[in-house]
N, C-alpha and C positions, 0 to 999 in steps of 0.2 A: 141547136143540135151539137153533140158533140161529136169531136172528131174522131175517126178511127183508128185502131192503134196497130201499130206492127211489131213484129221483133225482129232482131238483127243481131248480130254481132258488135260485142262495144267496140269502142274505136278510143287510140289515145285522148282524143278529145272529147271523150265522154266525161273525164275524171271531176271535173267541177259538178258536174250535174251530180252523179255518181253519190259524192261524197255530198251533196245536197240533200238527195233523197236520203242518205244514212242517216244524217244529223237528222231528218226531222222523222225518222219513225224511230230514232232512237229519244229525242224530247219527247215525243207524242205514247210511245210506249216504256220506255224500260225507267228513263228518269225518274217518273213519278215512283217508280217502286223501290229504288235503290236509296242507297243513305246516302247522306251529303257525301262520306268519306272516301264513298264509290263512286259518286258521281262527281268528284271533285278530280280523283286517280284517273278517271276516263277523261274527263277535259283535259288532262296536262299529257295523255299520252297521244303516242303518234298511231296507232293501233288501226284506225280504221283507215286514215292513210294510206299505212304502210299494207292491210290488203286492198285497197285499191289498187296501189302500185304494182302490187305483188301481182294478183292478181284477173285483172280486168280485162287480158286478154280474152280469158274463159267466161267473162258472165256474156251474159244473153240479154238486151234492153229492149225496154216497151218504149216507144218514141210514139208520140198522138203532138198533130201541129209543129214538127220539126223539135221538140223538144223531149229530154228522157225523162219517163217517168214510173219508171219502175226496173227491175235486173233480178234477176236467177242465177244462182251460181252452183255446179255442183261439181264432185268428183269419183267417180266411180258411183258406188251405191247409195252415197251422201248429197242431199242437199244442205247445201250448207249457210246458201242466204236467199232468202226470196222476199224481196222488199220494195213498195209502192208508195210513192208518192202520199201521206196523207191528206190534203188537197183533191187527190184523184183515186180515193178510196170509193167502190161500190160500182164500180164499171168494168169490173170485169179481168181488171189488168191483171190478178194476181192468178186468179185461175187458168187465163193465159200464158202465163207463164209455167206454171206448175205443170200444166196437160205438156207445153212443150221441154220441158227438163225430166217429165216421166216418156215421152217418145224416142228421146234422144238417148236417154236411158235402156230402156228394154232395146235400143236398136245396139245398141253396145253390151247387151249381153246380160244385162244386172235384170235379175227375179224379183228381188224385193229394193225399194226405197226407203232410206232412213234420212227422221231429221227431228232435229230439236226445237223444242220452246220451251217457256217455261209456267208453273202453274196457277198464275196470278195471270196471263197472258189468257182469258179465257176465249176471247174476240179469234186470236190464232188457232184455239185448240178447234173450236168451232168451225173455222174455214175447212182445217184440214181432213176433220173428220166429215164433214158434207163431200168434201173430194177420197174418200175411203179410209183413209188413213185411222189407224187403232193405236191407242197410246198401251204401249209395250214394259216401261220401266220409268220409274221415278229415280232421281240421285242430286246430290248436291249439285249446285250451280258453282262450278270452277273457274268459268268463264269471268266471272263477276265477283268474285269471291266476295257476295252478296248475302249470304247464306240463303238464299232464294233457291227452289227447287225445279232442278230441270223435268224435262219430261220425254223421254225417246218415242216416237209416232212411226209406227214402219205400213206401210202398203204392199202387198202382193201385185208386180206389175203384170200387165196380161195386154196383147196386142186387139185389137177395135173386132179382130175379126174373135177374137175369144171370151168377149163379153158377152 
């Protein structure tokens, strides 16, 4: 059986897990698509790090058996990371997270939810559009300067009682 998962608030001592789960859903997803010269530029920088560091007050973690295994992070109308454990992919973590980053949201005011992937990512586009989400605008991928194509995905939030 497996364990049940919660969210909470991170905590400074989340940051090894943290940047755990980053590293392996970025091996498990983005690696394989990027060039070596991208994926060489990302090893040598401090990027993921440094938002950790920056900031890991604001994400929100799945912890299942005392350990984290997934985080959400957003800011106003953006989600800007929502990332699970590959390991602990298909139980539900991510969709938990998401329903709690669209409550906390519409509780702060925000209509619509915006967030990026990108187009080779089709495992993500998939998720998000089972949870409503419509892909809105394609543009280059900056982030990665990959020449990989982003993808903007927005939802119209609405409260349990207006579904």
């Amino acid at each position: 059986m497996t364990d049940p998962v919660t969210l909470r608030p991170a905590r400074a001592q989340d940051r090894d897990a943290l940047l755990h789960i980053l590293d392996a859903t970025f091996r498990s997803t983005w690696e394989p698509e990027l060039t070596a010269e991208a994926n060489a530029a990302f090893r040598t920088s401090t990027r993921v790090a440094d938002y950790v560091d920056g900031y890991w007050q604001d994400f929100v973690v799945a912890e299942s058996d005392g350990a984290v295994v997934g985080m959400v992070h957003w800011q106003g109308d953006f989600i800007g990371a929502l990332h699970v454990d590959p390991q602990q992919a298909r139980r539900g973590i991510g969709s938990a997270l998401l329903r709690h980053a669209e409550a906390a949201m519409l509780a702060e005011g925000v209509k619509i939810a915006q967030l990026e992937t990108d187009t080779f990512n089709l495992k993500a586009r998939g998720f998000y559009a089972a949870h409503g989400y419509a892909e809105a605008a394609t543009y280059p991928d900056e982030e990665w300067k990959s020449g990989l194509t982003t993808v903007l995905m927005v939802k119209a939030l609405q409260s349990p009682s207006q579904s």
